[in-house]
N, C-alpha and C positions, 0 to 999 in steps of 0.2 A: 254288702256286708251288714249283720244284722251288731251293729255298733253298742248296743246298748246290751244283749248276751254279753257279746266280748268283754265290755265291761261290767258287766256283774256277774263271769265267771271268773274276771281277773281280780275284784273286790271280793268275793267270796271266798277264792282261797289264799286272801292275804298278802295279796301282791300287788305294789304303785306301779305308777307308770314308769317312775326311776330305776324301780329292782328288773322291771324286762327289759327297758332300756341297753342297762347295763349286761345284761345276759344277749339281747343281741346286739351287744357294740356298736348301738347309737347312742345319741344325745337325748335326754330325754325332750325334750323341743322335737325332734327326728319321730321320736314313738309318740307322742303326742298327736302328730299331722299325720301317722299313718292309721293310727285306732280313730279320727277323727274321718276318715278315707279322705284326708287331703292328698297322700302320700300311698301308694301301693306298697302291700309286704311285698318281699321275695320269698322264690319258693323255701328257701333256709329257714327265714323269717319264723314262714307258718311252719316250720317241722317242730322249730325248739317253742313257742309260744304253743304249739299244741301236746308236745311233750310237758314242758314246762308248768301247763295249768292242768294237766292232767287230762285233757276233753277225750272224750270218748268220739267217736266215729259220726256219729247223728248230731252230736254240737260243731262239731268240727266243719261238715256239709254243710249246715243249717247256716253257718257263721260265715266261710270262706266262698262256697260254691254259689252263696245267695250274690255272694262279688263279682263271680265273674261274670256269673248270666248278668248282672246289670250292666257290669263292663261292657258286652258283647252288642248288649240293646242300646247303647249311645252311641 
C-alpha cells in the first residue's frame, strides 16, 4: 500500500482519519492501524474509502493492488 498517497488524497480532500473512521464504523484507533498497514482494509473498506475520496481507477491500483502484491511476496 502506497501509505503516504492514501494519505494525501485523504488530506487533500479534507478528510481526518475520524470522518472515515466513522464512515466505515470503526474506531478511529481501528483506521489509524489500517492506513498505517498495521491492520488490513476489507474488501467493503476499500469500496466506500474509494468512493468516499473520490479515487479514480490508477490511484486506486497504485494504492490498494501495491498491497496485495506485497502481501503475496511475504
Amino acid at each position: 500500500m502506497d501509505l503516504k498517497k492514501l494519505k494525501g488524497i485523504r488530506v487533500e480532500k479534507g478528510h481526518t482519519q475520524d470522518t472515515l473512521a466513522r464512515k466505515l464504523g470503526v474506531t478511529t484507533k481501528t483506521y489509524n492501524r489500517k492506513e498505517l498497514g498495521i491492520i488490513e482494509f476489507n474488501r467493503r473498506e476499500l469500496s466506500l474509502i474509494i468512493k468516499e475520496l473520490e479515487m479514480n481507477d490508477d490511484d486506486a491500483m497504485e494504492i490498494f493492488f501495491t498491497l496485495m502484491i506485497t502481501n503475496m511476496a511475504t
